[in-house]
C-alpha positions in Angstrom: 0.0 0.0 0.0 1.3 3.5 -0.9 1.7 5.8 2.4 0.2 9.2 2.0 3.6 11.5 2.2 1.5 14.8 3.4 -0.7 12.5 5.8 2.2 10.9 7.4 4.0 13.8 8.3 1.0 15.4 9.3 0.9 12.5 11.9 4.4 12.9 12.6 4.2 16.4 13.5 1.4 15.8 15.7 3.2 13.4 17.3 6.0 15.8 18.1 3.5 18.1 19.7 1.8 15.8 21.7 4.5 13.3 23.2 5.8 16.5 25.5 2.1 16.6 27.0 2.1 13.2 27.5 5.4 12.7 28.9 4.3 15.6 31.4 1.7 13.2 32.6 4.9 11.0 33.8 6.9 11.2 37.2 10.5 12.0 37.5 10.7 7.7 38.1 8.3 6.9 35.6 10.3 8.7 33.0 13.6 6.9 33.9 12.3 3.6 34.2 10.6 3.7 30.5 14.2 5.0 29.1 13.9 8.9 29.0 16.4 11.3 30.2 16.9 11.9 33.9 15.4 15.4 34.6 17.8 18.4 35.1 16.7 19.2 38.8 16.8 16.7 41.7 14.4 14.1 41.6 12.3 14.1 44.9 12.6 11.1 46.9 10.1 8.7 46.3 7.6 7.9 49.7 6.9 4.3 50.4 3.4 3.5 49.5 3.2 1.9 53.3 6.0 2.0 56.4 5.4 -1.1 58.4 7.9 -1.3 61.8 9.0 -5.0 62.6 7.6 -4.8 65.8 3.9 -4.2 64.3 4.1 -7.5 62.2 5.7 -9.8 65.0 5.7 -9.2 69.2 9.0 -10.8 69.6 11.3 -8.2 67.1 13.1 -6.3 69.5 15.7 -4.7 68.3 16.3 -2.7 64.9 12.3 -2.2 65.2 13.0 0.2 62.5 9.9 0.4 59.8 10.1 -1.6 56.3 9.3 0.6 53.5 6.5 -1.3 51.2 5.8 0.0 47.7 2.6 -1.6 46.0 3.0 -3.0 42.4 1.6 -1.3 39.3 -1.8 -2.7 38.7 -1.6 -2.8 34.7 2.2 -4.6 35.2 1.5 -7.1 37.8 4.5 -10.0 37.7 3.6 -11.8 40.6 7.0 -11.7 42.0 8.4 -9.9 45.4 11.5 -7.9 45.1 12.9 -8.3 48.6 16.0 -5.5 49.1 18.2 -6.0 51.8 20.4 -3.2 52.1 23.9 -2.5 53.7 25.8 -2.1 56.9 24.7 0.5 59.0 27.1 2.0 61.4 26.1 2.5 65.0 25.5 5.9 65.0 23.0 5.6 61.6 20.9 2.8 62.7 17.5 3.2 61.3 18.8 5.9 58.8 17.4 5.2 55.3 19.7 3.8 52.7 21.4 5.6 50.0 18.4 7.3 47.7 19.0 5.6 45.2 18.3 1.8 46.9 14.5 4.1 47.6 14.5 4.4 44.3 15.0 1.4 42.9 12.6 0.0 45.0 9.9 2.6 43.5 10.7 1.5 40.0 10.7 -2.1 40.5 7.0 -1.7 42.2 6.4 0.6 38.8 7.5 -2.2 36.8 4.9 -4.5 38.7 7.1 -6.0 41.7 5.5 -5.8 45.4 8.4 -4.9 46.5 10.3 -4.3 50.1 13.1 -2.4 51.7 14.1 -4.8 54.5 15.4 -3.6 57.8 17.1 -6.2 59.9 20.6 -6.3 62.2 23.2 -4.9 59.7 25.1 -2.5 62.3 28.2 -5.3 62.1 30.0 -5.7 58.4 30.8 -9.2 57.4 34.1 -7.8 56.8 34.7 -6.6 60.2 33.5 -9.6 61.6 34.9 -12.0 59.4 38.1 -11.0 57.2 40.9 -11.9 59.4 39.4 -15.4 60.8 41.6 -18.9 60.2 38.0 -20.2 59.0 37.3 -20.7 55.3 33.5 -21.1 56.5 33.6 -17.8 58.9 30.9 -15.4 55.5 28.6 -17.9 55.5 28.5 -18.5 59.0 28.4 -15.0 59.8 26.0 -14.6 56.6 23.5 -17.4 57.5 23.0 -16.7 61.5 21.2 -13.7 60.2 19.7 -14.8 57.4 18.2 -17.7 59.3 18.8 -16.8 62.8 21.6 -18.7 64.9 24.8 -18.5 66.9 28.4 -19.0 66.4 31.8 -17.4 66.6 31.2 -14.5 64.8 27.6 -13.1 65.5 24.4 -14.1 67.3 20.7 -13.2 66.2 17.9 -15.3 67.3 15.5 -16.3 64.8 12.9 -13.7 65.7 15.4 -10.9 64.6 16.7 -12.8 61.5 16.2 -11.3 57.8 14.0 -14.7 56.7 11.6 -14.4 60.0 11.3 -10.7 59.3 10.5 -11.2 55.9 7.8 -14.0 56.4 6.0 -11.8 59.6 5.9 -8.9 57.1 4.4 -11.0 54.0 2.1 -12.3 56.4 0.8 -9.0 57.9 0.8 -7.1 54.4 -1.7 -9.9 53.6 -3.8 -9.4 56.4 -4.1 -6.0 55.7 -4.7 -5.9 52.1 -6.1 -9.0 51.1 -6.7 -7.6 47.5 -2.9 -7.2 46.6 -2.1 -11.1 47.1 0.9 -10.7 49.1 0.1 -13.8 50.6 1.6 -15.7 47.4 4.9 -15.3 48.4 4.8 -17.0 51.8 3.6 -20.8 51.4 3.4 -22.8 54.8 5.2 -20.6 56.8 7.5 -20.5 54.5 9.4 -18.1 51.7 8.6 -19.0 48.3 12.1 -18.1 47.0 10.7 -19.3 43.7 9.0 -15.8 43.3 11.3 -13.7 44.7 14.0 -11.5 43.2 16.6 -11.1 46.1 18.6 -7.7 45.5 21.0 -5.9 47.8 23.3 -3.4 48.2 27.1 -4.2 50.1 26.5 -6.0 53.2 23.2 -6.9 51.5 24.5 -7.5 48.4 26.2 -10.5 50.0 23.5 -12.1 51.9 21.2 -11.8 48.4 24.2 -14.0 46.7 24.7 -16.6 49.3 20.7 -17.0 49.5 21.2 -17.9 45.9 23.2 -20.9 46.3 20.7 -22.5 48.6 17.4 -21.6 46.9 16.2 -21.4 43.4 15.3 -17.6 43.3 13.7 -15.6 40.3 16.6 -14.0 40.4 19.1 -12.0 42.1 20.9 -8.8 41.5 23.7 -7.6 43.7 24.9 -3.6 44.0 28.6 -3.5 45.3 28.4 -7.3 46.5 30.0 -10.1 46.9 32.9 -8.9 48.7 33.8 -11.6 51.4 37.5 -11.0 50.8 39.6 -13.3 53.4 42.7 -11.2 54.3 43.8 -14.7 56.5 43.9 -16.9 53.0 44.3 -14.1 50.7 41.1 -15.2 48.7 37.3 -14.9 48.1 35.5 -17.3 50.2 31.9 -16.9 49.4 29.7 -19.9 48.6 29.0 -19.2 45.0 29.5 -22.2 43.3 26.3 -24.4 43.5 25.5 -23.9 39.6 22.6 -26.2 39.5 20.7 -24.4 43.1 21.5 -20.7 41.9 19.9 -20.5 37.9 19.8 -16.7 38.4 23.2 -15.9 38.2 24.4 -17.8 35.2 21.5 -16.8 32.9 
């Protein structure tokens, strides 16, 4: 069929026109996530959709009762997936303090792209560095790693199950269903239980470690870490994080 030359660029030039208004319809996030330019003055923080402390969605958290930020996925991109981000060490004197921005962010867009997605708080005053870099143990990370993933005690730190990064997560799945039945948070907590299966596990450092070295025990959606891993053994001179269980962790050799 033979285009109309005066037609089309009479629809071109409409187009040119309009997509300014429509891209003014857009947020600062919005027009970063679907490829535009950053805009030229600082992009305002986004708010979490919903603050939740630890405390609220379990009686036994005790400590680091500081709140979860919760951002509710798109409606129109639902993917039926959690992003869980666990961000990184926080010094004594910053407990509580919100992560860089942009870990906020990010959090924002993935809900935009259609994530439920959380910003986990959890124990993360001590580094695994600091705890762990010097040790004679090959095993000291994922020791160190794992007590608070799962809760536990050994040489190198001590958080009971209550406080760990896995109870926290289920308690909050479990009270974000309660309280808003209609967005099917539920799905990602199955018998008491994380359904790893549907979660993408990101962090940021600290974070960024224990998202990689949940990988290699669970078969996640995926998993994206920001400045992680970094267990670096000063003691043997080498990395020593668990990241060779090809067949367990699909998400990093895609």
């Amino acid at each position: 069929m033979k285009l109309n030359r005066p037609l089309c660029m009479l629809v071109c030039g409409l187009c040119i026109v309009l997509s300014p208004a429509v891209r003014a319809q857009l947020t600062d996030e919005q027009r970063i996530l679907h490829g535009g330019p950053a805009p030229t003055k600082r992009i305002r923080e986004p708010i979490p959709d919903e603050e939740v402390r630890p405390s609220a969605t379990y009686p036994n958290v005790q400590t680091f009762d500081f709140p979860h930020a919760v951002y509710f996925p798109a409606q129109s991109r639902q993917r039926n997936q959690l992003l869980l981000f666990i961000p990184g060490t926080q010094p004594h004197d910053k407990k509580g303090d919100p992560e860089k921005p942009s870990a906020i962010r990010f959090c924002k867009n993935a809900a935009l792209s259609g994530y439920h997605a959380v910003y986990l708080m959890y124990p993360n005053d001590v580094a695994a560095a600091e705890a762990c870099w010097d040790k004679p143990d090959p095993d000291a990370f994922a020791l160190f790693r794992w007590a608070l993933i799962e809760g536990g005690s050994n040489a190198y730190i001590s958080v009971p199950r209550s406080e760990s990064i896995e109870n926290r997560t289920i308690k909050l799945i479990q009270y974000l269903q309660r309280e808003h039945p209609n967005q099917n948070w539920g799905q990602f907590v199955v018998n008491g239980q994380v359904a790893w299966e549907k979660v993408a596990v990101a962090g940021q450092s600290q974070g960024g470690g224990h998202a990689a070295i949940i990988a290699t025990r669970y078969l996640v959606a995926r998993v994206l870490c920001f400045g992680a891993p970094k267990d670096y053994s000063r003691f043997f001179h080498t990395l020593l994080v668990a990241l060779d269980d090809r067949s367990r962790c699909a998400a990093f050799w895609r």
